[in-house]
C-alpha positions in Angstrom: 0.0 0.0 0.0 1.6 3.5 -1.1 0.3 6.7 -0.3 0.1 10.0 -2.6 -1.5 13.0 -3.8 -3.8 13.3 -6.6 -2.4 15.7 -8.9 -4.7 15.0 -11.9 -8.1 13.8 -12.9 -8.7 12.8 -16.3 -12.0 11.0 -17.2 -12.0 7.6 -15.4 -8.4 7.7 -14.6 -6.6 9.4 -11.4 -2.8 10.6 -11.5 -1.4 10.2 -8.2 2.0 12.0 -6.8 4.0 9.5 -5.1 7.6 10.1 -4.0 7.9 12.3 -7.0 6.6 9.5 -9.6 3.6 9.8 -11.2 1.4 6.6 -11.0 -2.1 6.4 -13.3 -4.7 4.9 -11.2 -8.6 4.4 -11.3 -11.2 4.1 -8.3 -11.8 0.7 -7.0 -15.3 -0.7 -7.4 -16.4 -0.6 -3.6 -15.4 3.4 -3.3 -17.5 3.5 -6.3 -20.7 2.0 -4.8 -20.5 4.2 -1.5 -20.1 7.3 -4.3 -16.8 8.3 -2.8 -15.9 12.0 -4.5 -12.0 12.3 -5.6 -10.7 15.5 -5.9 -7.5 16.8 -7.0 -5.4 17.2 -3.8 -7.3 14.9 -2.0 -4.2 11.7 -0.2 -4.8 8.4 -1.2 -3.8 4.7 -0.7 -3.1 2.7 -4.0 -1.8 -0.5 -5.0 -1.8 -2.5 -8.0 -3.7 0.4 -9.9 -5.7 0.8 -8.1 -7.5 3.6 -5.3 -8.2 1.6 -1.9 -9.2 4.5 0.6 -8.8 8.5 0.7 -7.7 10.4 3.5 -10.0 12.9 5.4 -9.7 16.5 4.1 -8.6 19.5 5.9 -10.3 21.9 4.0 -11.9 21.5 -0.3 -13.9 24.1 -2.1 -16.0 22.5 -5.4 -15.4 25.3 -8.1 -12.7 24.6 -9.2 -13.0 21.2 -7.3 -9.6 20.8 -5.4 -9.0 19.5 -1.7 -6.4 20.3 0.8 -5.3 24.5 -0.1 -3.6 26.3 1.9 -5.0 29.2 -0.2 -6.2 31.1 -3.1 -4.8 33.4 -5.5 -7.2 35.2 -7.0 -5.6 36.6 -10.5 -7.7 39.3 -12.3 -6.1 41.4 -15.4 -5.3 45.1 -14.9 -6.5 44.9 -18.6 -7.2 42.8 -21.5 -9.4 41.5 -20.2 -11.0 44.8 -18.7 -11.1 44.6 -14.4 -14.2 43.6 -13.1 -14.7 44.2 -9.7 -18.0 42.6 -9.4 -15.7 39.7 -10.5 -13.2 39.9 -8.1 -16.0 40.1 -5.3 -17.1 37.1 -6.0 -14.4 35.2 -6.0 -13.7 36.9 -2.7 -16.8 35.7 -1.5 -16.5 32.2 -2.5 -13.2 32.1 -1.1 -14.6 33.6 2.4 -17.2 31.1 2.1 -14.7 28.3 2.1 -12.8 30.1 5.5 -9.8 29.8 3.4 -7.0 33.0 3.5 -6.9 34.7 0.0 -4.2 36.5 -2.0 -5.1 39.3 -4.9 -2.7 39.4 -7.7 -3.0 41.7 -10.5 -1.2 40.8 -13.7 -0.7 42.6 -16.5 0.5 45.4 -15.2 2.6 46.4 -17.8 -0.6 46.8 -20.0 -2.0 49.7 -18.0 -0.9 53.5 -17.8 -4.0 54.3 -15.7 -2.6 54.4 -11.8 -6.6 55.4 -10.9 -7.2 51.8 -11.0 -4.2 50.6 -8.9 -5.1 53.1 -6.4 -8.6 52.0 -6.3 -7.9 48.7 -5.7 -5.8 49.3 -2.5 -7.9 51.9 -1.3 -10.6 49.0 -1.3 -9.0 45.6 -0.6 -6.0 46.7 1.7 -8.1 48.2 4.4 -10.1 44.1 3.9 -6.8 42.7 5.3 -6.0 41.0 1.9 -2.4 40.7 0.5 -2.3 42.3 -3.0 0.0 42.1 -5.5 0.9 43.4 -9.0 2.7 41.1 -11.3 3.7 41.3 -15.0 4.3 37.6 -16.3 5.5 39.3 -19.5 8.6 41.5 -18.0 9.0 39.8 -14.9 7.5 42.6 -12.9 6.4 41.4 -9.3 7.1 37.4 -10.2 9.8 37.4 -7.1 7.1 38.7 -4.8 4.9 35.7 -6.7 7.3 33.5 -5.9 7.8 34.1 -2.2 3.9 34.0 -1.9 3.6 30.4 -3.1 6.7 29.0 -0.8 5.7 26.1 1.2 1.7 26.2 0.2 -0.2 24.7 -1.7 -2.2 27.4 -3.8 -4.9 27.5 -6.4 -4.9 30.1 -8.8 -8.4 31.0 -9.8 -10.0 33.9 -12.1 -11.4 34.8 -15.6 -10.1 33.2 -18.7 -7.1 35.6 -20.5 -6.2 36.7 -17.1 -2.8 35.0 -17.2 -2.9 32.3 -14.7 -1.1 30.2 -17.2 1.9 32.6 -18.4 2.3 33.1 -14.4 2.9 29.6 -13.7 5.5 30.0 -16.6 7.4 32.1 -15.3 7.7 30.8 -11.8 7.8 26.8 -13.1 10.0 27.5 -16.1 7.3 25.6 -18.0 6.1 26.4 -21.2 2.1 26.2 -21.0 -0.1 26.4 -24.1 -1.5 30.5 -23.4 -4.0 32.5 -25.7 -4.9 36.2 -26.6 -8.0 37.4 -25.3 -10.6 38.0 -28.2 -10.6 41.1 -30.0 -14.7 40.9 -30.5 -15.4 39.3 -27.3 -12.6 41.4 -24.6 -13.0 38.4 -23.0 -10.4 35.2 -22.4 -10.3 32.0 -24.1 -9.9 28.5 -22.0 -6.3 27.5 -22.6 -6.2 25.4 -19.7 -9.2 22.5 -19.4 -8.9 20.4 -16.3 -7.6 21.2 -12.5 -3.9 20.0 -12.1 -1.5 20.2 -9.6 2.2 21.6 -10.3 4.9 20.7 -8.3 7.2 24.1 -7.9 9.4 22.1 -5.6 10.6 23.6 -1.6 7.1 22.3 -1.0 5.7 24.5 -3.2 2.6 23.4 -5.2 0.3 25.3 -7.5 -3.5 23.9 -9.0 -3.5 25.4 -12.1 -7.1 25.4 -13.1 -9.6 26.3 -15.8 -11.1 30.0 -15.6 -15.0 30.4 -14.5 -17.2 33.0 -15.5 -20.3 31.9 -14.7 -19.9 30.6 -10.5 -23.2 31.9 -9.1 -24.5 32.1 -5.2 -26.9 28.9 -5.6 -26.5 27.9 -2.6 -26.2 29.9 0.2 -29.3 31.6 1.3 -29.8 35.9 1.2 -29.9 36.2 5.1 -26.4 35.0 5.5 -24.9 36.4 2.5 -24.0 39.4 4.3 -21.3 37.6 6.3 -19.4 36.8 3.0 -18.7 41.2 3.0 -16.8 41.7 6.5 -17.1 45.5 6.2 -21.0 44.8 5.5 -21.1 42.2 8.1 -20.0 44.5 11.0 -23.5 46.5 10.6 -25.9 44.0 10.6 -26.1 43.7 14.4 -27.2 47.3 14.7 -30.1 46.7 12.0 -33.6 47.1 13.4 -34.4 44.1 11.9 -33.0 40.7 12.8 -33.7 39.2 9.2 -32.2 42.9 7.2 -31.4 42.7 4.0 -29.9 45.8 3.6 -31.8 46.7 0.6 -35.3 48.4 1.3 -35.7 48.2 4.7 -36.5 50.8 7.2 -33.8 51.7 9.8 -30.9 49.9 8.4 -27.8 50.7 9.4 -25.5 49.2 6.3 -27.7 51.8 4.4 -26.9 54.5 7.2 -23.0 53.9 6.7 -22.8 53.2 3.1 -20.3 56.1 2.9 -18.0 53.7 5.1 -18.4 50.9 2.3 -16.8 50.9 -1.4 -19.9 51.1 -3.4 -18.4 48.6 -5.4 -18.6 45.8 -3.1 -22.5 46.8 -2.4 -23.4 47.1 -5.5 -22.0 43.4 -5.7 -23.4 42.1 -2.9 -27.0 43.2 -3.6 -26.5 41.6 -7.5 -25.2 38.4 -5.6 -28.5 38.8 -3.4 -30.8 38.4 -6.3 -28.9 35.0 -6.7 -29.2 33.6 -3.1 -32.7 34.9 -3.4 -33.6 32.7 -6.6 -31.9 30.0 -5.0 -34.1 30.7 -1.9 -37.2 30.5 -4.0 -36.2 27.2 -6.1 -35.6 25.1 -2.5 -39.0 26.6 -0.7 -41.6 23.8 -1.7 -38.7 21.0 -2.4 -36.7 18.6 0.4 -33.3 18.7 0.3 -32.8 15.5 2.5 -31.5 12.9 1.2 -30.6 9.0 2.4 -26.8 8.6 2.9 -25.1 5.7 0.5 -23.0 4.7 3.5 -22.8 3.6 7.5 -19.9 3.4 9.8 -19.7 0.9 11.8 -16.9 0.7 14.2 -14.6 3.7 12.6 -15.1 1.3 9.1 -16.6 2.6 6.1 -19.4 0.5 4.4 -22.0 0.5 1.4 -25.1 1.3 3.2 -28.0 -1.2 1.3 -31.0 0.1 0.3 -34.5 -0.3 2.5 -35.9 -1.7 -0.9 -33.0 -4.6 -0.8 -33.1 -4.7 2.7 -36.6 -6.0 2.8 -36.2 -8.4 -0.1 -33.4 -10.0 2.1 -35.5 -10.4 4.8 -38.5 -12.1 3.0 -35.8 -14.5 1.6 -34.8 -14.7 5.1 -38.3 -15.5 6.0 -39.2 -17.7 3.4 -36.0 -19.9 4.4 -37.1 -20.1 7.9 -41.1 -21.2 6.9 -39.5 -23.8 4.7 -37.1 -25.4 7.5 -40.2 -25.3 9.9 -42.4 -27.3 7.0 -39.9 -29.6 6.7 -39.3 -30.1 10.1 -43.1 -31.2 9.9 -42.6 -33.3 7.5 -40.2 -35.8 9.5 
């Protein structure tokens, strides 16, 4: 039995980091019964090809899917494509969500005569407590400070597509990944890179390098507890007149009474993230979310829970077994 780290996932097949060898694996039939979920970074014991058990996770987040960060590195363009802040936010929020500590790196830099928008963004995100960073991947601007970020974590680099996740990795792995322009008619990024994958930096330094989201949405947190993903929001709510504020329309709301306090920025994304949890809210109200678990423990062991259908065919065989012994115990 050897233990490693997935570092790939590609279809059915799992690429697992052992002792610096790469071993291609798939899942063995029993974890797939119980529906065990395999992420990249999740530690696993594997023989003969094949997965026998996965360690418990300190921490995962499921878009991008990875397990066991130390944290994220948000990377957003200064341009090309244009900054979204509403963009940034959200990754933010996800990333609060999760309780995991994130990093902001702006690349690109070299693009971008406009110091407005590098002023803006401290003004806003250093006051937050975050760590922000500019970065040119191109001319090497800020790749040192990159470098010194990522020693002895494990770090997943998230953000648009055409952002330059990839040509960072570059420049700090020596690696040559496959990059793209952003799209003249679009301003917006093309996926160069298509699955999560880990990369080894070495020092203990890892990177998952992962595909770029546009479309994560707040489907599943619900609008009353949004507010805690906005710390400089969150700090209000406990002086609202209202227990169940949303800080939208209501009367004697004291977000509303220190907006002036707040970037209007981040409101303005939290109330467009609001109309999400609140659609989400809606879509759960008349449904029931619970649902029977696949498996039992029993005695710190993992098994396949069996199915109260199967269950009570087994014990009418059980039953009929027991009428026939009695008949034939007549019989003689």
């Amino acid at each position: 039995m050897t233990k490693g780290q997935i570092y790939k996932i590609h279809s059915d097949f799992y690429y697992i980091n052992a002792d610096n060898k790469l071993f291609e694996c798939k899942l063995r039939e029993v974890l797939k019964k119980q529906k065990q979920k395999v992420l990249v970074g999740d530690f696993v014991d594997f023989e003969n090809g094949a997965i026998t058990s996965v360690y418990p996770r300190k921490n995962s987040i499921p878009r991008p899917s990875v397990a066991n960060i130390d944290q994220v590195i948000i990377i957003s363009a200064v341009k090309e494509p244009e900054l979204s802040f509403e963009q940034l936010n959200r990754y933010i929020a996800f990333a609060n969500y999760h309780n995991i500590p994130t990093v902001l790196c702006f690349n690109k830099n070299d693009l971008s005569d406009d110091d407005k928008t590098i002023e803006k963004v401290f003004s806003i995100y250093e006051p937050l407590g975050f760590d922000v960073l500019f970065t040119s991947a191109t001319e090497g601007y800020g790749i040192e400070e990159f470098k010194n970020i990522l020693s002895n974590k494990t770090s997943v680099l998230c953000g648009s597509s055409g952002v330059g996740k990839s040509s960072l990795i570059s420049a700090v792995s020596g690696l040559n990944l496959k990059t793209k322009s952003v799209s003249d008619k679009t301003g917006r990024g093309t996926h160069t890179t298509r699955h999560c994958e880990i990369i080894n930096l070495g020092n203990n330094s890892k990177i998952v390098d992962t595909p770029g989201f546009s479309n994560l949405k707040f489907d599943f947190i619900l609008p009353n507890d949004l507010d805690e993903l906005f710390p400089e929001i969150a700090k209000y709510k406990s002086m609202c007149k209202y227990q169940n504020c949303l800080h939208v329309n209501e009367t004697d709301c004291a977000v509303k009474a220190n907006l002036g306090k707040i970037d209007l920025s981040r409101y303005e994304s939290y109330v467009s993230f609001l109309e999400e949890a609140k659609s989400y809210k809606e879509k759960i109200k008349y449904r029931g979310t619970k649902t029977e678990t696949t498996q039992k423990y029993t005695h710190n062991k993992v098994s396949v829970k069996i199915s109260s259908g199967k269950r009570e065919g087994a014990r009418n065989t059980k039953r009929q077994s027991l009428y026939k012994d009695y008949e034939n115990e007549r019989i003689d």
